[in-house]
C-alpha positions in Angstrom: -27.7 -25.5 -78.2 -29.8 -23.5 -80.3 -28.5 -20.1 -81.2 -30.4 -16.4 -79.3 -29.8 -14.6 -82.7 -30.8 -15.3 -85.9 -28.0 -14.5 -88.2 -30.8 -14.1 -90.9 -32.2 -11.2 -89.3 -29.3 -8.7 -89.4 -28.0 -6.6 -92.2 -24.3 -7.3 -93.2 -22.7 -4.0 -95.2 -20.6 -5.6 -98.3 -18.7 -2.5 -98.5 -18.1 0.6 -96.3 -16.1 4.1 -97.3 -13.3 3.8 -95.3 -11.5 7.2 -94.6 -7.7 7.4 -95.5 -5.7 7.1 -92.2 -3.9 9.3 -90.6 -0.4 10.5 -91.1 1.8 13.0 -89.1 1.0 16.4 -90.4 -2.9 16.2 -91.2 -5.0 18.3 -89.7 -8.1 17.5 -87.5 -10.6 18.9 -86.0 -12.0 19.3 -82.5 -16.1 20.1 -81.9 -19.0 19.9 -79.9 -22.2 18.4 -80.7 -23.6 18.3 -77.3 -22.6 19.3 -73.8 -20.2 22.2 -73.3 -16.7 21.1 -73.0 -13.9 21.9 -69.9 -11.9 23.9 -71.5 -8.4 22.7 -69.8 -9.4 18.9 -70.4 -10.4 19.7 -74.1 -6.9 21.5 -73.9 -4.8 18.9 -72.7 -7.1 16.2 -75.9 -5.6 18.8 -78.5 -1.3 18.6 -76.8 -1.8 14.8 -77.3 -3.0 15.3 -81.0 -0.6 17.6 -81.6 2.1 15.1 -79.8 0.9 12.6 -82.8 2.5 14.8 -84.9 -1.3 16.3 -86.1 -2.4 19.7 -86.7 -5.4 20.4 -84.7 -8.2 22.8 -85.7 -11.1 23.5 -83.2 -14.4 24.7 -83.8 -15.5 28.5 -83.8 -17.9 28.0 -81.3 -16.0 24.7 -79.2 -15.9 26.7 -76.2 -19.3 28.3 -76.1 -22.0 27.6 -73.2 -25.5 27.7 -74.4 -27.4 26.3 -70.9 -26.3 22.5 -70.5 -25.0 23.1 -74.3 -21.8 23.7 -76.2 -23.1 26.6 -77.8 -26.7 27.2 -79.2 -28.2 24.5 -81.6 -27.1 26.8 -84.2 -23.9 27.4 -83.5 -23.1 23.3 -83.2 -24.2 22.6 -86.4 -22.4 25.6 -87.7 -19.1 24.2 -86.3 -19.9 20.3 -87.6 -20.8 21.6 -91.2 -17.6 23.4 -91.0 -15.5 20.7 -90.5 -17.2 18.7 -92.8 -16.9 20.9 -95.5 -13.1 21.6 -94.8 -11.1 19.6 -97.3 -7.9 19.6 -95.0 -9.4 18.3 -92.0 -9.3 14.1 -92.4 -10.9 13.5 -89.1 -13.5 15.1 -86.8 -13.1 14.9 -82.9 -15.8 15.2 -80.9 -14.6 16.6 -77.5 -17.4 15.0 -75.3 -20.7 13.5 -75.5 -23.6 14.1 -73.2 -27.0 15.4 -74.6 -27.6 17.8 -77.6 -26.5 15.5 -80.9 -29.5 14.5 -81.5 -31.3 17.9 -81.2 -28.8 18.7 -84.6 -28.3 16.0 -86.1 -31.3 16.4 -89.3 -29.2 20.2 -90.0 -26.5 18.6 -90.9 -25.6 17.7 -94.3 -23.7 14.9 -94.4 -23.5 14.1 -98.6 -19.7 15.8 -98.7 -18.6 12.8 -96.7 -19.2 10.2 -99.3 -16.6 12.0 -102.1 -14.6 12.8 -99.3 -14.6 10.4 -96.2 -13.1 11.2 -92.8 -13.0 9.7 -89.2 -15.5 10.8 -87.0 -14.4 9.8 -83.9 -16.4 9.8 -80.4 -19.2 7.7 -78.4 -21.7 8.6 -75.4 -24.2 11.0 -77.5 -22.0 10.6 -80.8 -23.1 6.8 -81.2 -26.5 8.7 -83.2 -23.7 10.1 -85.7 -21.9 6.5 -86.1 -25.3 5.5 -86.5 -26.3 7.9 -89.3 -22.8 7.0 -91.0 -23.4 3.4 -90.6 -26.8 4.1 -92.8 -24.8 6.0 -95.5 -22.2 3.8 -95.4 -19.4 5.7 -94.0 -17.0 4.3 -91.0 -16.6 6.0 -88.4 -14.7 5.6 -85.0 -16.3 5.0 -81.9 -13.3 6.3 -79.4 -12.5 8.2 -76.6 -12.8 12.0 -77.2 -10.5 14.7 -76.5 -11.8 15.7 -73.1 -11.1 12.3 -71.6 -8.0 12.2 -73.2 -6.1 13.0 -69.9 -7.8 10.3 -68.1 -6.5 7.3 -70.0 -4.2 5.0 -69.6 -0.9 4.8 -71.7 -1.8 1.6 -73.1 -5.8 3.0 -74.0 -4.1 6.2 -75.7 -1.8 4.2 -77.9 -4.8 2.1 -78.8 -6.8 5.5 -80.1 -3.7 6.7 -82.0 -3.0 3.0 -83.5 -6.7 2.8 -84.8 -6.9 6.3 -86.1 -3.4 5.6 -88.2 -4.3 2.5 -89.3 -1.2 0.3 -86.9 -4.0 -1.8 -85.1 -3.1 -5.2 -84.6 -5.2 -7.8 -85.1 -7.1 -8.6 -81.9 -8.2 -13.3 -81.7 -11.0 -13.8 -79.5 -12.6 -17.5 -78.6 -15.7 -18.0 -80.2 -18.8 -18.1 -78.0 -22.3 -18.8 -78.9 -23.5 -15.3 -78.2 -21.3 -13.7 -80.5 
């Protein structure tokens, strides 16, 4: 059986900047790149945080409604340089995904993140930020965000926390031709 991928074709990264993991007591922070947030689901993504034993900062502007938008362009990129700039914060949350990364994505300045790494965590929309970091060659965390939070299961919420402090197990799947 003849392999569907060429493993010749795709780009392997020798080495990544990992961010430091978590620990009780660090701080992180809580945005939005796209879509306006629920403000009582976002609420109930920052008590589980803070039930990690983290410090939870959220943006200026998290709340904001801007159209279909979490605030105006402006302000989203405002709130995302923020917390990249802040020293204290050692991951970023993105509360939901939707539409509207994209449209902010080139404003952002990304360069503090190579002397000083930290998760970004998210998925939906936030897979063009992963994708960005990816290029730079920063991890990041594609996750569940904060807004969903509430909607998980025990087992998937344990799974989050364990990957953002670094307690993942290691996972053995079969081998299969596709992968």
């Amino acid at each position: 059986v003849k392999p569907l991928l060429d493993p010749q074709r795709f780009f392997y990264c020798q080495s990544m900047i990992v961010p430091k993991f978590l620990s009780p007591g660090d701080e992180v922070g809580i945005i939005a790149t796209a879509n306006k947030v629920d403000k009582e689901n976002t609420i109930k993504g920052v008590e589980i945080l803070e039930s990690w034993g983290l410090r939870v900062k959220t943006g200026l502007h998290l709340f904001h409604s801007h159209h279909q938008f979490a605030g105006t362009d402006d302000q989203r990129i405002e709130d995302f340089q923020q917390m990249i700039n802040d020293q204290e914060i050692k991951a970023i949350f993105v509360a939901r995904g939707g539409y509207g990364t994209t449209r902010i994505i080139d404003n952002i300045n990304f360069d503090p993140l190579k002397s000083s790494p930290k998760w970004i965590c998210g998925f939906s929309d936030i897979t063009a930020i992963h994708l960005h970091l990816f290029n730079l060659g920063i991890a990041g965390l594609h996750s569940p965000m904060p807004s969903f939070f509430h909607t998980l299961d025990e087992k998937s919420l344990v799974y989050v926390k364990d990957s953002i402090f670094g307690n993942l197990k290691n996972i053995f799947v079969n081998p299969h031709y596709l992968n």
